[in-house]
C-alpha positions in Angstrom: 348.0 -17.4 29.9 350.8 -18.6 27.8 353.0 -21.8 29.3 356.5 -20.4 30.8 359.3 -22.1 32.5 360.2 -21.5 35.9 362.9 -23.0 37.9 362.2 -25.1 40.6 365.7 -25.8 43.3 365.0 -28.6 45.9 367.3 -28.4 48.8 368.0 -30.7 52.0 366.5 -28.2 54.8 367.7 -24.7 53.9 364.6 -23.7 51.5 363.6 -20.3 53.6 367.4 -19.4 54.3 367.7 -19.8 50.6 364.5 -18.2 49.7 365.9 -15.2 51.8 369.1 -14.7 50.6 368.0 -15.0 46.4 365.3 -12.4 47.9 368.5 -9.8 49.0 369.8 -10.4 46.3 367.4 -10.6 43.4 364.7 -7.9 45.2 360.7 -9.3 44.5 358.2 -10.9 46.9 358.5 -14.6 48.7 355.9 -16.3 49.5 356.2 -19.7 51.6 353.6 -22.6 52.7 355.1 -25.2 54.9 354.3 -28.9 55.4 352.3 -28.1 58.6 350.0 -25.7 56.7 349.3 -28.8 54.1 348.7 -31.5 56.6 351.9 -31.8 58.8 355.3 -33.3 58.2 353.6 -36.2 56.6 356.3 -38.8 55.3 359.2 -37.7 58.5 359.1 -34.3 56.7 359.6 -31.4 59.1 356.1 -29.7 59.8 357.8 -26.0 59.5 359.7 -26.9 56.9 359.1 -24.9 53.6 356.6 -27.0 50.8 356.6 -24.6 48.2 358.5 -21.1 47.9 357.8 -18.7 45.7 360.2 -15.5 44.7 358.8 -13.3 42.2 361.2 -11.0 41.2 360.5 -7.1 40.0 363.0 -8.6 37.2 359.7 -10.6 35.9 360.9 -14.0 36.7 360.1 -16.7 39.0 362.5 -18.9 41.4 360.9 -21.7 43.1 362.7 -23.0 45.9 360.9 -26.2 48.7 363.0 -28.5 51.1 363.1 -32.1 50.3 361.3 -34.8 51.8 362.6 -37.5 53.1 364.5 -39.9 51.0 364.3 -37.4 47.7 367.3 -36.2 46.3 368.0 -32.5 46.8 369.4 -30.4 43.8 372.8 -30.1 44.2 373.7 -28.6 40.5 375.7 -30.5 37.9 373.5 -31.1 35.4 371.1 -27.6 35.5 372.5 -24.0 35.9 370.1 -21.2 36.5 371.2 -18.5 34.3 370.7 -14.5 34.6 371.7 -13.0 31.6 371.1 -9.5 30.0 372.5 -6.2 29.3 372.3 -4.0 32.5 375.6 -4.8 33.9 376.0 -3.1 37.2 372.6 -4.9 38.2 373.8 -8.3 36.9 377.4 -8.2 38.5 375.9 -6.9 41.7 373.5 -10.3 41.6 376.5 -12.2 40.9 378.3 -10.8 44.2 375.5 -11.6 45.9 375.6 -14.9 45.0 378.7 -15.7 45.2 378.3 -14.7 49.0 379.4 -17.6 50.8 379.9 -20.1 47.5 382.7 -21.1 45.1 383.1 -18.9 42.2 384.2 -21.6 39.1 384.9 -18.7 36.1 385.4 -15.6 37.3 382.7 -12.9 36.3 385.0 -11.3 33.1 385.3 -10.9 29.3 385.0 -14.0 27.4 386.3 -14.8 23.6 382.4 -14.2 22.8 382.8 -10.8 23.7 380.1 -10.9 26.7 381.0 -10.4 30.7 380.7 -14.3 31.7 381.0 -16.0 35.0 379.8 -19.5 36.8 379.3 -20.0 40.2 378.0 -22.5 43.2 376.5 -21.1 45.9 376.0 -21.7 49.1 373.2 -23.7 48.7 375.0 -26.2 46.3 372.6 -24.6 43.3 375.2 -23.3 39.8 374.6 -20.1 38.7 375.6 -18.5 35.4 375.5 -14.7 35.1 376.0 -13.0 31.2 376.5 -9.5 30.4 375.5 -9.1 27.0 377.6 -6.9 25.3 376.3 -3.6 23.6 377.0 -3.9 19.6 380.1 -0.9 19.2 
């Protein structure tokens, strides 16, 4: 199996209300194990909360998404920006209204001097999102 790259989004206690909202938005499969299944909140980590998630998406990608323990830093964007880019536009503008739900919208999802549909956001979850609409050669 070749390597690939998956993102992984650490977040202070809303991992399985993340997990569900990516999954109505994106479509795909979660999968969750929680701290109690591995042993128990070990380290003042709550035993139900979520270890590792896992959203495989019919797209073909993976989103991995766990609460933080204790004393580790939760992602909170700045620095990394998951990005869903391609050509089928109604599907990618319908996943950025979906997750802009409830977040800040920084650059609103339009035309950009490059030509493509462009547009940022944070979501509700603190996590940056980009979404680009390639556009089709003329």
């Amino acid at each position: 199996m070749a390597p690939r790259l998956s993102p992984y989004v650490c977040l202070a206690g809303t991992a399985r209300e993340a997990l569900d909202h990516y999954r109505s938005v994106l479509g795909g499969e979660v999968t969750v194990s929680t701290f109690a299944e591995f042993g128990g909140g070990g380290g003042g980590a709550d035993p139900d909360g979520v270890m590792h998630g896992q959203l495989d998406t019919p797209d073909g990608f993976t989103l991995m998404v766990s609460d933080a323990m204790p004393g580790a830093a939760a992602s909170t964007g700045g620095n990394v920006a998951l990005c869903l880019s391609g050509d089928d536009a109604a599907h990618l503008r319908a996943c950025f209204a979906g997750l802009a739900e409830g977040g800040e919208v920084t650059t609103p999802l339009e035309v950009q001097v490059w030509g493509d549909e462009y547009g940022a956001l944070i979501d509700r979850f603190g996590v940056d999102w980009m979404v680009n609409v390639s556009a089709l050669p003329a």
